[in-house]
C-alpha positions as CSV (number, residue, x, y, z in Angstrom):
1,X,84.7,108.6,80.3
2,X,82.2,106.5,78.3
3,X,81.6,103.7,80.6
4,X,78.9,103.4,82.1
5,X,79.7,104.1,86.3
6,X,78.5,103.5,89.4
7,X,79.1,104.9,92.4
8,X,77.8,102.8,95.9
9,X,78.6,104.5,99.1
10,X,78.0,103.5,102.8
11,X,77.6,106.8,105.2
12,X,76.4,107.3,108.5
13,X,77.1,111.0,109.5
14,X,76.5,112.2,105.5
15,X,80.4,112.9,105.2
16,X,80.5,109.9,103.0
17,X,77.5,111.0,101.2
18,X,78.3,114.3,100.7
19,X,81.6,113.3,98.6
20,X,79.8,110.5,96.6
21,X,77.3,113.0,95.3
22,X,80.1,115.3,93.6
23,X,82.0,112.2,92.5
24,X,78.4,111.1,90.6
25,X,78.1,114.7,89.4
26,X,82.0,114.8,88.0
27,X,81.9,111.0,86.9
28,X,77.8,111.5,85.3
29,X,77.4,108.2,87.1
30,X,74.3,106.6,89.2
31,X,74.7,106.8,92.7
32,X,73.2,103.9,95.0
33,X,73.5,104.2,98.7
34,X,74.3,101.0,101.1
35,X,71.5,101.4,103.6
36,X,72.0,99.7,106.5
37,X,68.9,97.1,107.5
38,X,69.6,98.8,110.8
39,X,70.2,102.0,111.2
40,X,73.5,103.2,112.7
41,X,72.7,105.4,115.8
42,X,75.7,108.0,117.6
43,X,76.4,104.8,120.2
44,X,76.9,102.4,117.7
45,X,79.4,104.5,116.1
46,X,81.3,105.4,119.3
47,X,84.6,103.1,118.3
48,X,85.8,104.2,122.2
49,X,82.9,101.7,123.7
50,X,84.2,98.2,123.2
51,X,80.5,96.8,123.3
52,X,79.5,99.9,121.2
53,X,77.5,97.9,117.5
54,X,80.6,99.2,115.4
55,X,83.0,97.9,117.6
56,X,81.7,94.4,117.5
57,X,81.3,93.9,114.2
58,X,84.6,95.2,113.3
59,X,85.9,92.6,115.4
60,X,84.2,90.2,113.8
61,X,85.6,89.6,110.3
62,X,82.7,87.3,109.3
63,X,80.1,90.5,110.5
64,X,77.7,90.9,107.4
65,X,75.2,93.5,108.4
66,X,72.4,93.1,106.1
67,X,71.2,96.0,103.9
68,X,68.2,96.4,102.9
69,X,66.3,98.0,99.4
70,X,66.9,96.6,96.3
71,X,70.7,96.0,94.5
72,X,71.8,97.9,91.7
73,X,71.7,95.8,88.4
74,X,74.8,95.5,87.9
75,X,75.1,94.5,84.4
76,X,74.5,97.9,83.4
77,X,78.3,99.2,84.7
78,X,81.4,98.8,83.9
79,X,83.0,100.6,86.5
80,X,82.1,100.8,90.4
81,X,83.6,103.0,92.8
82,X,82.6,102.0,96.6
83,X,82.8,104.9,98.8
84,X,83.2,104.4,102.7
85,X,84.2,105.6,105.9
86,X,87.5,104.1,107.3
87,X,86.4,102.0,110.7
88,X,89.9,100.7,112.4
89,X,91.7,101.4,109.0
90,X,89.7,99.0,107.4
91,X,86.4,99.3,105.1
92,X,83.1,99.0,107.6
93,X,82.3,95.2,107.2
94,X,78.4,96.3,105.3
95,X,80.4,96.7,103.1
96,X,81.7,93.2,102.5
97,X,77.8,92.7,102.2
98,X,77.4,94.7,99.3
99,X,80.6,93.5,97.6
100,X,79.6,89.8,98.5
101,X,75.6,90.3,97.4
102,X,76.7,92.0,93.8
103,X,78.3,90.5,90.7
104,X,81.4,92.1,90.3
105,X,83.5,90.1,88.3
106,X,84.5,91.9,85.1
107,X,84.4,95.8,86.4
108,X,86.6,98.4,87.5
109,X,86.4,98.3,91.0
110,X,87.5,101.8,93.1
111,X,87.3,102.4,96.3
112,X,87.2,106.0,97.8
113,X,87.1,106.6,101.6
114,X,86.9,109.8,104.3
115,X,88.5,109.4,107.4
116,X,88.5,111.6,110.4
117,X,92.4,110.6,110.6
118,X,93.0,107.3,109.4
119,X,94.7,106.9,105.4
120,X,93.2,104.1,102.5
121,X,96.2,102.3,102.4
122,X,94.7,99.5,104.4
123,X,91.6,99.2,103.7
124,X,93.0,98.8,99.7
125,X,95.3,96.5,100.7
126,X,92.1,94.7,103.0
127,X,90.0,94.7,100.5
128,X,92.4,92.9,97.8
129,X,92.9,90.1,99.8
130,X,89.7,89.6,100.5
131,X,88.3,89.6,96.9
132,X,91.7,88.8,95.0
133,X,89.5,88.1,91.6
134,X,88.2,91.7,91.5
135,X,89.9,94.5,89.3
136,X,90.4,96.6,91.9
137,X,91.8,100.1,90.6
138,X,94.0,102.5,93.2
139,X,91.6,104.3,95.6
140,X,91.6,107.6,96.6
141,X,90.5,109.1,100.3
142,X,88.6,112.3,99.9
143,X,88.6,114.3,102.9
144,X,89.2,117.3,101.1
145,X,86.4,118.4,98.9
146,X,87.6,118.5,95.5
147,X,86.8,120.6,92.5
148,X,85.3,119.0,89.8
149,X,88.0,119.1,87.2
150,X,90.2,117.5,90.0
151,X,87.4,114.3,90.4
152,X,87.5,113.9,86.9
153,X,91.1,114.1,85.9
154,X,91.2,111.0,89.2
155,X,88.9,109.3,87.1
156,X,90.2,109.6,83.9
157,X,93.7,108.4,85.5
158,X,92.0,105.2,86.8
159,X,90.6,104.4,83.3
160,X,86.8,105.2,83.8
C-alpha cells in the first residue's frame, strides 16, 4: 500500500460514515466527506413517500445535488474509494456530483457501499456506464464491520 488514498463518502444516518473511518484507518488514507449543500432530513430519506426529496432525485437521473465545502485536491491520490449508501440499488445521485466536479482520470476508482438490504452489483455496474473512462476497481458492500486485517487484505487485492 504506497499510494497515496482517498477515501470520499456520502452518509446521512452515519452508517456510511462509520465504515469509511475504519477503511481510512486500515488503508492510512485521507478521508473527505460529501456534504450535502442541503442537508438530508428523516423525510427526505423516507424512499416509501413518492414526493419524499430522495425519491425525486432518484428519479431524476440528471439530479445533481450540489455539495458544498471545498474539493479534495486530487492530484495528490492515486487511488479513491467512494463510499455510499445504496438508494433504489443505485449510488445516491450527490454522488454523480462529486464524481462529475473531481478529476478522476488516471486513479483507481472503488466504490464501497452499506445497504439496509439491497447488494453493489448495480450500482458498480451504474456507475461504469456512466463514467466508462474511469478505472473503476471491483467494489465491496460493507455492512458487516470488518476487522482491520480483513480491510486491508480487500485493499491490497484491488491493488492500492
Amino acid at each position: 500500500m504506497n499510494e497515496k488514498i482517498l477515501i470520499a463518502y456520502f452518509s446521512c444516518t452515519g452508517t456510511t460514515r462509520t465504515t469509511a473511518e475504519e477503511l481510512a484507518e486500515a488503508a492510512n488514507a485521507d478521508l473527505y466527506e460529501i456534504v450535502p449543500e442541503i442537508p438530508y432530513t428523516m423525510a427526505d430519506l423516507n424512499w416509501n413517500d413518492p414526493a419524499s426529496r430522495t425519491s425525486v432525485e432518484m428519479r431524476d437521473t440528471s439530479s445533481r445535488p450540489n455539495i458544498v465545502g471545498t474539493l479534495p485536491d486530487m492530484d495528490k491520490y492515486e487511488v479513491v474509494f467512494i463510499g455510499f449508501p445504496v438508494w433504489w440499488y443505485i449510488a445516491p445521485t450527490i454522488v454523480n456530483t462529486f464524481i462529475e466536479r473531481c478529476d478522476l482520470s488516471g486513479k483507481k476508482i472503488v466504490p464501497f457501499a452499506t445497504s439496509g438490504g439491497s447488494g453493489i452489483a448495480n450500482c458498480e455496474k451504474n456507475l461504469r456506464l456512466n463514467y466508462p473512462n474511469l478505472d473503476w476497481r471491483p467494489g465491496k458492500l460493507l455492512n458487516k464491520r470488518l476487522s482491520k486485517a480483513q480491510l486491508s487484505d480487500w485493499i491490497e487485492l484491488i491493488g492500492a
